[in-house]
C-alpha positions as CSV (number, residue, x, y, z in Angstrom):
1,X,100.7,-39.5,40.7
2,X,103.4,-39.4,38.2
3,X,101.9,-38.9,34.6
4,X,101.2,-41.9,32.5
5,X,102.3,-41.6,28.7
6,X,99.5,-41.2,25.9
7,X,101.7,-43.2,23.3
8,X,102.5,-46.8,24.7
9,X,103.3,-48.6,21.3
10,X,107.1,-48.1,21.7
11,X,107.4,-50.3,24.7
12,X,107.2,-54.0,23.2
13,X,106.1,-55.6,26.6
14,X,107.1,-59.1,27.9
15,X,105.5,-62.2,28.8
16,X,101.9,-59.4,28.0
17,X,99.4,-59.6,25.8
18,X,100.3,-56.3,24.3
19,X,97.3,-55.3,22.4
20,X,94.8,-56.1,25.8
21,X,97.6,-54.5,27.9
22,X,97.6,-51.5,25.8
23,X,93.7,-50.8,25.6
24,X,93.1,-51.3,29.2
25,X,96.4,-51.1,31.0
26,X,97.3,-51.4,34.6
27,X,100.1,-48.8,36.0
28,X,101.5,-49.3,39.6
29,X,103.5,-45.8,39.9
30,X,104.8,-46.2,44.0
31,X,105.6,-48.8,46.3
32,X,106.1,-49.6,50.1
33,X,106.4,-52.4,52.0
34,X,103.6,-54.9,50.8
35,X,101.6,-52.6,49.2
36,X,102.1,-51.0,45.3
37,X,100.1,-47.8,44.4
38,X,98.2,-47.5,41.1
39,X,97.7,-44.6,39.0
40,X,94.5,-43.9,40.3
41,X,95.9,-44.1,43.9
42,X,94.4,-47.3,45.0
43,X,96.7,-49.8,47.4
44,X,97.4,-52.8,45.7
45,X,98.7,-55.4,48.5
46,X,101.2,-57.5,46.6
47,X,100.5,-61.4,46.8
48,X,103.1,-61.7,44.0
49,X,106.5,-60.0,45.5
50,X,106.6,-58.3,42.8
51,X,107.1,-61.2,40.1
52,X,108.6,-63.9,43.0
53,X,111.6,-61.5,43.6
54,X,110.9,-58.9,46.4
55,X,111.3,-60.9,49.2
56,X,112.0,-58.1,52.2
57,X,109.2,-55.7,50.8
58,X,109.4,-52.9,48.8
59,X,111.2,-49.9,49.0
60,X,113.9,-50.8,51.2
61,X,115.8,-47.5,52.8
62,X,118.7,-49.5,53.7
63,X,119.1,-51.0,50.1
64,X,118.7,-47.3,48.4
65,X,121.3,-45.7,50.7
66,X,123.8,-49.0,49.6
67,X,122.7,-48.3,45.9
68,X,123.3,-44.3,46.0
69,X,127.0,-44.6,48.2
70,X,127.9,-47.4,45.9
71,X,127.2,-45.3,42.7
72,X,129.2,-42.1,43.9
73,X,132.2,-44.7,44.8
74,X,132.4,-46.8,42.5
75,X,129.5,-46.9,39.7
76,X,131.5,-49.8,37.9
77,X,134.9,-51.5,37.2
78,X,135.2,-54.4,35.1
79,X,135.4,-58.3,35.9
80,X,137.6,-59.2,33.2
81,X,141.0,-59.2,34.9
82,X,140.5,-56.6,37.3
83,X,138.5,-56.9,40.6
84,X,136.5,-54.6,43.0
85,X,136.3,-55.6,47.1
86,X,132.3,-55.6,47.2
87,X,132.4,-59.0,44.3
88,X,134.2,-60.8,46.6
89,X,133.1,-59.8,49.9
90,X,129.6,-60.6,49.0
91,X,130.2,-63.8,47.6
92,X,131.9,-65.1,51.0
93,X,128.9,-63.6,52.6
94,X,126.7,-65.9,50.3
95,X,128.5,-68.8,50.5
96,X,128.1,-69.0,54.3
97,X,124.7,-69.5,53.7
98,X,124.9,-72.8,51.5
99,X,125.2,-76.2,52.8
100,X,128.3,-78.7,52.2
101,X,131.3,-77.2,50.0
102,X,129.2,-75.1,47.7
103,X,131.7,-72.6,48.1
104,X,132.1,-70.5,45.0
105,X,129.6,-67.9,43.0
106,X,129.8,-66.7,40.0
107,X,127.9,-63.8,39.1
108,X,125.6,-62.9,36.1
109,X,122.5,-60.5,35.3
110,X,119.8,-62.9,35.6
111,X,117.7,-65.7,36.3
112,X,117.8,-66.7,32.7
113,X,121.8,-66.1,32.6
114,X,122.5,-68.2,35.6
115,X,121.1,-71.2,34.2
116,X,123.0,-71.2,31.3
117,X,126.3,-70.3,33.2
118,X,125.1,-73.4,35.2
119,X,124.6,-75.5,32.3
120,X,127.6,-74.5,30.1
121,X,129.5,-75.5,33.8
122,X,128.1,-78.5,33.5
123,X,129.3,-79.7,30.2
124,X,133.1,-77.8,30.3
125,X,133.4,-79.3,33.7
126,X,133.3,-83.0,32.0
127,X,135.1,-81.8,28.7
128,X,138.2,-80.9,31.7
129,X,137.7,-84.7,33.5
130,X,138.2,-86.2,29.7
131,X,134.4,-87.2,29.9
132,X,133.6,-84.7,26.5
133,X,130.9,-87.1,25.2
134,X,128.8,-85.9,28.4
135,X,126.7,-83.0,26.5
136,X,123.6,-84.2,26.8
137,X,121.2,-82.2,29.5
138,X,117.9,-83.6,31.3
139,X,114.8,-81.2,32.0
140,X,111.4,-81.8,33.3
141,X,108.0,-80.9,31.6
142,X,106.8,-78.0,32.7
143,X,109.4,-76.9,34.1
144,X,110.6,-73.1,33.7
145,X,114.3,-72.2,33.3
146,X,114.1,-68.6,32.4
147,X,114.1,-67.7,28.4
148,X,117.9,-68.2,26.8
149,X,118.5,-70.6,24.6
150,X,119.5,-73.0,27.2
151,X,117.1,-72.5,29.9
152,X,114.0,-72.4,26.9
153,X,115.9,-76.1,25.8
154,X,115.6,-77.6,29.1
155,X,112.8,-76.0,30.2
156,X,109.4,-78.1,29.5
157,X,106.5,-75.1,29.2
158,X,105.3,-75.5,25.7
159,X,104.2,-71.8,25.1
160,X,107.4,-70.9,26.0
161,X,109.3,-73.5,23.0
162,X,107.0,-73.6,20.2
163,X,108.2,-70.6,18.2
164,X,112.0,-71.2,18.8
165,X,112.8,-74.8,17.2
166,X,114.5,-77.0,19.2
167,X,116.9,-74.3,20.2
168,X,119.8,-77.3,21.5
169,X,120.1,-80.7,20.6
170,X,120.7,-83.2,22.6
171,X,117.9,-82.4,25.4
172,X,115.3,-84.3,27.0
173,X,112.9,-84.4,29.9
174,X,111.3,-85.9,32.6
175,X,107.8,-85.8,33.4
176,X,106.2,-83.6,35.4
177,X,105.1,-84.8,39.0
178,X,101.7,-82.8,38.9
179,X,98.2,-85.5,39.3
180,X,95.6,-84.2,40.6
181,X,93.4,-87.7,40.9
182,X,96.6,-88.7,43.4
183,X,97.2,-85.2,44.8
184,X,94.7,-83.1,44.7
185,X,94.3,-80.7,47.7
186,X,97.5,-82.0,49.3
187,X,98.9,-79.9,52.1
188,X,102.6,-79.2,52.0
189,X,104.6,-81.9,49.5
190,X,102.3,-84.8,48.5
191,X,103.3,-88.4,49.4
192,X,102.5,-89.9,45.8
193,X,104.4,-89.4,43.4
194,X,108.7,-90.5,44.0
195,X,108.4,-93.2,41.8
196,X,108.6,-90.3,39.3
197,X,112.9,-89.8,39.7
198,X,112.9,-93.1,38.6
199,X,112.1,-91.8,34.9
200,X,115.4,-90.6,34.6
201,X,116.6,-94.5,35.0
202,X,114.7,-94.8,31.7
203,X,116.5,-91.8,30.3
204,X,119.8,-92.5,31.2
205,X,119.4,-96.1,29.6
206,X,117.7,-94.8,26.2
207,X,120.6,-92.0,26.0
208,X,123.6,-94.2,27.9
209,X,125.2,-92.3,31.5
210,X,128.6,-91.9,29.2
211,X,127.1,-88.7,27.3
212,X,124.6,-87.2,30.5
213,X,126.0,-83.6,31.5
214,X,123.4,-83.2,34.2
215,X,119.7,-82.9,35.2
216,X,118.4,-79.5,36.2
217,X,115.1,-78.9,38.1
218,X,113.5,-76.5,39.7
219,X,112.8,-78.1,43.7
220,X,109.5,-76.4,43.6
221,X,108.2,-75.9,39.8
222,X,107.4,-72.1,40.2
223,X,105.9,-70.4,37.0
224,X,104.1,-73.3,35.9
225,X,101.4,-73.3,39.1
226,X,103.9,-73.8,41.9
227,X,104.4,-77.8,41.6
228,X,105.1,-79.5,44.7
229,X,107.6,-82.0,44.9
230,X,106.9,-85.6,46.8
231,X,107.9,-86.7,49.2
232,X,112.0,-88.5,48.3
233,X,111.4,-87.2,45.0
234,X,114.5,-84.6,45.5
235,X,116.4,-87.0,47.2
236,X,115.7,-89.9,44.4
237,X,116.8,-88.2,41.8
238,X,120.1,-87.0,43.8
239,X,120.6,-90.8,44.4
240,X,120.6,-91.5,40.5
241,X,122.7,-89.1,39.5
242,X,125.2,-89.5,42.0
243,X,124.9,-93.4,40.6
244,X,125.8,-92.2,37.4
245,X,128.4,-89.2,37.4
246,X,125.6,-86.7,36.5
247,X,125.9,-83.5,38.2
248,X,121.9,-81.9,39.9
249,X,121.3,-78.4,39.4
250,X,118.6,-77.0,41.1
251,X,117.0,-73.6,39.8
252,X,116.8,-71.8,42.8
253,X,115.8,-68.3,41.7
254,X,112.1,-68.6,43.5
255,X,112.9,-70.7,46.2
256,X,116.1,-69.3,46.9
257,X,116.5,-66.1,50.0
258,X,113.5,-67.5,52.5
259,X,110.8,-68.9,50.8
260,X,110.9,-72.0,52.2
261,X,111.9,-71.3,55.5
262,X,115.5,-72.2,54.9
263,X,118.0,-69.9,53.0
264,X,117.5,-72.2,50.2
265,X,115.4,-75.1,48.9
266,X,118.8,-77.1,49.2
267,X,118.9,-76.5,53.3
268,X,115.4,-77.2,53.1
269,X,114.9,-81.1,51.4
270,X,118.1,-81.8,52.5
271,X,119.6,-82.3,49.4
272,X,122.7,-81.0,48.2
273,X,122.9,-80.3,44.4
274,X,125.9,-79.4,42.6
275,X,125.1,-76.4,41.1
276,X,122.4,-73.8,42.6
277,X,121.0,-70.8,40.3
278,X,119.7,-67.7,41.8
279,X,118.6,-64.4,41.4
280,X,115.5,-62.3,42.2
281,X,115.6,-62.1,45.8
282,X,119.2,-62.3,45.8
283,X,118.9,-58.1,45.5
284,X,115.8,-57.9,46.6
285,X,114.8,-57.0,43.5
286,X,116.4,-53.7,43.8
287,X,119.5,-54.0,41.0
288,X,119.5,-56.9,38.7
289,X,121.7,-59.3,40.0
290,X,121.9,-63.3,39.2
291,X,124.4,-65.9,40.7
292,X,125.5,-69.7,40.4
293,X,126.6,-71.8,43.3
294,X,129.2,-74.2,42.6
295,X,130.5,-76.7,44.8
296,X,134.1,-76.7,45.7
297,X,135.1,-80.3,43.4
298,X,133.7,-78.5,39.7
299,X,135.7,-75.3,40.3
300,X,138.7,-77.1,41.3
301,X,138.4,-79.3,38.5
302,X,138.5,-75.8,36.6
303,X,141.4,-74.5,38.2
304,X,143.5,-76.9,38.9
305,X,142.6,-79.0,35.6
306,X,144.1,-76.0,33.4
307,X,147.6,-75.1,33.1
308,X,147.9,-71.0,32.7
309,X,145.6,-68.4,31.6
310,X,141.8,-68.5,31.8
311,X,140.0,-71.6,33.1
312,X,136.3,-70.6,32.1
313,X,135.7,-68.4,28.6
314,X,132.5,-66.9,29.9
315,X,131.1,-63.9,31.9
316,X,129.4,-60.9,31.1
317,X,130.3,-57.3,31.3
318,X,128.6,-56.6,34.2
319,X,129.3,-59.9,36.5
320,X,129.6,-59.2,40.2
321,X,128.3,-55.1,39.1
322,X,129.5,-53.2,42.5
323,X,126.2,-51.9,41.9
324,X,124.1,-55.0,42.2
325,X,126.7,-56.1,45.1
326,X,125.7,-53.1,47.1
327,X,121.9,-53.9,46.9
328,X,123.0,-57.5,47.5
329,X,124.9,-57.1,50.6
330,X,122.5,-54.6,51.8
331,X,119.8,-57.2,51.2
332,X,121.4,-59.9,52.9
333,X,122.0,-57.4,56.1
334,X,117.8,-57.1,56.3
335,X,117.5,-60.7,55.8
336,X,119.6,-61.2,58.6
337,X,118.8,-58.7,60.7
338,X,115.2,-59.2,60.6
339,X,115.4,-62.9,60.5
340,X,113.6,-63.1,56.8
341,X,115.3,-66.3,56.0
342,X,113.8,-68.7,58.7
343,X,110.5,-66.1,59.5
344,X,108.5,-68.5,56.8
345,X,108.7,-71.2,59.8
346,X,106.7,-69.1,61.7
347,X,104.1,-68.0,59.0
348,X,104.1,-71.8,57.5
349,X,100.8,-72.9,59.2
350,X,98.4,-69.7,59.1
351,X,99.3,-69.5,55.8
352,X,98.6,-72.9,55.1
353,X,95.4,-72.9,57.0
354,X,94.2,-69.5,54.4
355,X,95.2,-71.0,51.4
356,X,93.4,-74.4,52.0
357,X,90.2,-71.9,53.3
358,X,89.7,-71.3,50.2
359,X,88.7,-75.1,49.1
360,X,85.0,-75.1,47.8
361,X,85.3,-72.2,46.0
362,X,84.1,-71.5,42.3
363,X,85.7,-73.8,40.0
364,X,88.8,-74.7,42.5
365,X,90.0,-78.3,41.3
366,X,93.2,-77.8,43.1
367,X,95.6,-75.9,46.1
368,X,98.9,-76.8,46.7
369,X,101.4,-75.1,49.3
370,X,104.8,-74.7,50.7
371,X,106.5,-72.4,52.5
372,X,104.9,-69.1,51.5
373,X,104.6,-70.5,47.7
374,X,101.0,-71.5,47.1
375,X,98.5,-72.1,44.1
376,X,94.7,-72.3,43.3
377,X,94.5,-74.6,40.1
378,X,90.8,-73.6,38.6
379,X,88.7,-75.3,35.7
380,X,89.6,-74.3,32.4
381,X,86.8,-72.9,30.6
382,X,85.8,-75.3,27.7
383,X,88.3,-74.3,24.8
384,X,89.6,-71.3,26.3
385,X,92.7,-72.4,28.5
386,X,93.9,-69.7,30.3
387,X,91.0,-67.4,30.4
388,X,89.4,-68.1,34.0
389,X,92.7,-67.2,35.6
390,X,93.4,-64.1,33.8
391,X,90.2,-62.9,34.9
392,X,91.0,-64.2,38.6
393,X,94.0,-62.4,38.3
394,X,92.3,-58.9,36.8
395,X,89.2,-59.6,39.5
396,X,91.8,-59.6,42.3
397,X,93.5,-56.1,40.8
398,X,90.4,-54.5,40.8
399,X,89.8,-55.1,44.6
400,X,92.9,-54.3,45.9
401,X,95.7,-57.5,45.2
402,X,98.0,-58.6,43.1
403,X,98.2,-62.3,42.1
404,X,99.8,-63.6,39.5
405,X,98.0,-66.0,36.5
406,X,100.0,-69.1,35.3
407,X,97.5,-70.2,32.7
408,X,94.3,-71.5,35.2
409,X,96.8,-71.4,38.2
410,X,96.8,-68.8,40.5
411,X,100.2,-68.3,42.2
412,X,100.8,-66.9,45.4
413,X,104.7,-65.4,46.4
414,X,104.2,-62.9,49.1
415,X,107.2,-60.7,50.2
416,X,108.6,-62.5,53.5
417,X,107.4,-59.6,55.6
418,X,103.9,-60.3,55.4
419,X,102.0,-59.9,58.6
420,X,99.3,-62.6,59.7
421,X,96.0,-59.8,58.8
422,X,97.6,-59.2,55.5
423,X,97.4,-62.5,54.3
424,X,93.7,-62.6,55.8
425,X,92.8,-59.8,53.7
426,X,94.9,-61.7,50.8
427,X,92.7,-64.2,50.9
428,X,89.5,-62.6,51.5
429,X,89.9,-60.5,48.2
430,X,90.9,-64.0,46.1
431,X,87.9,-65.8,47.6
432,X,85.5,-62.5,46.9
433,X,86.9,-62.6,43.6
434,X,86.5,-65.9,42.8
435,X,82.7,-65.3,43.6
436,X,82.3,-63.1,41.2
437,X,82.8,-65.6,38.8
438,X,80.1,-67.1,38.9
């Protein structure tokens, strides 16, 4: 196994309890398929993929050969005025997979980049229609939007805000739709709970429609303990804002490339947003890579709305990377190929059926499911939030899986390739390590 170093204090990890992390740590040195390898050579079937991003399993062949040709053809070139083929191949290739006119991408790095590409869109795409006044943006409580300044605004998870200020003005939030009296133990979306969209009605008349940029959610709340949306929530809120000239992004980057089923959330609910962030298993994971989805009215009102020179001041360095678009593209041919985006269909009900199994269990209050997305809410130990699913989460390393703790929540994101006996023995090493704490 490859040699683990003796000093770890350099490496300032993220989103980790650091000085835990660094007494005990955890090191996953291989990967194949739906299994990591630890240090100590144990197979660690991932229930995570990876951190919600490795959707066609681990250690694609294909996607390594793309990634090493790519490199000795073309390792980069820049976006800023000058163009390479792969950028604009693979975003044709994307764009066949979105419904109604979404029919331009523009590339960033991230998850956390996309959304504010998406929401700096937003607001320039009303400055262009003489509508400048619109700046305001809308989030949702506990929602998670990645960690810039614009995605930490809008986003509604309070560990994630409280050091930071208020980071933008001009933001505010709907409520959550999580209730666990009305919900609890709901299979697939729960029927309670629309009347929630209607919150943004109060919004838009506390803040007036006249200075609303737009309302971004997530269609299924992922890092908060995969919240479910109800049923005509989605299509509600769609409703009001097409009411009110506010433009819908939905924060795609978990339920985005198959999770659902559907190439996308949007194909899924049936609702067509304006704007669609991505990332993670837009590369599988492979080469960081992030994108947003913009429908075919916004960028014209960028193009056509400007006279000469450029229409948008923002990018980054390494937008459309012929790197990342190798990975992408080679990503996309496996998803295809194999069917990946539509296999969930398939899985939908066995893997319903195990997660719901698990009801009765130790200190289970809740367990929610879609698509291959699930969670396990347990009981917080008195004054200790947090605790009883971090040592779920350590429990389940220890016998062989990884699951990933979102406070008492356990969330559950298996690559798309899991197999019906995997997820059996997923769920037979949650449910032994829930027993154990008792």
């Amino acid at each position: 196994m490859s040699n683990i170093p003796s000093n770890l204090e350099a490496f300032w990890m993220p989103f980790t309890a650091n000085r835990q992390f660094k007494a005990q740590p955890r090191f996953l040195v291989a990967a194949d398929g739906m299994y990591y390898t630890s240090d100590d050579g144990r197979q660690i079937l991932d229930g995570t993929s990876g951190l919600w991003c490795v959707n066609a399993g681990h250690s694609r062949r294909e996607i390594a050969a793309a990634v090493a040709d790519q490199i000795t053809q073309l390792d980069f070139a820049p976006a800023f005025q000058m163009g390479h083929p792969a950028a604009f191949e693979f975003a044709n290739r994307l764009t066949q997979l979105l419904p109604n006119d979404l029919h331009h991408v523009f590339f960033t790095n991230s998850g956390s980049e996309a959304v504010d590409t998406a929401l700096k869109i937003a607001i320039a795409y009303h400055r262009i229609r003489g509508e400048a006044a619109r700046q305001r943006l809308i989030g949702r409580e506990r929602a998670y939007h990645g960690v810039n300044f614009g995605g930490v605004a809008v986003g509604g998870i309070g560990a994630n805000r409280k050091f930071f200020g208020n980071l933008l003005t001009g933001v505010d939030h709907l409520p959550h739709t999580h209730n666990l009296e009305k919900n609890a133990f709901s299979q697939g979306q729960p029927q309670w709970g629309r009347h929630f969209a209607d919150e943004l009605e109060r919004i838009i008349a506390l803040h007036d429609a006249s200075t609303i940029a737009a309302v971004i959610v997530e269609p299924v709340a992922g890092a908060t303990g995969v919240l479910i949306p109800p049923v005509g929530y989605l299509q509600r809120l769609r409703e009001i804002c097409n009411k009110y000239g506010i433009l819908l992004i939905f924060d795609e980057v978990i339920t985005g490339f198959g999770r659902l089923g559907e190439p996308f959330a949007a194909n899924y609910f049936g609702v067509v947003p304006d704007l669609i962030t991505v990332a993670k298993g837009i590369t599988n994971a492979t080469v960081p890579m992030g994108a947003v989805f913009v429908r075919q009215g916004i960028y014209d009102a960028f193009v056509q709305g400007t006279q000469q020179g450029i229409e948008f001041f923002h990018g980054y360095t390494y937008s459309g990377h012929p790197v990342s678009c190798a990975a992408g593209m080679a990503t996309l041919d496996i998803y295809l190929k194999e069917g990946l985006l539509s296999r969930v269909q398939k899985l939908a009900t066995y893997w319903q059926g195990a997660v719901h199994s698990l009801r009765g269990l130790p200190y289970i209050i809740d367990i929610r499911n879609l698509g291959l997305l699930a969670a396990i809410e347990l009981e917080p130990i008195p004054n200790k939030p947090g605790d009883r699913g971090f040592e779920t989460f350590l429990r389940c390393y220890e016998l062989g899986a990884l699951v990933r703790a979102a406070g008492d929540n356990i969330a559950l994101s298996p690559p798309l390739i899991i197999e019906k006996q995997q997820i059996d023995q997923l769920f037979d090493t949650l449910a032994k390590a829930l027993k154990l704490l008792e």
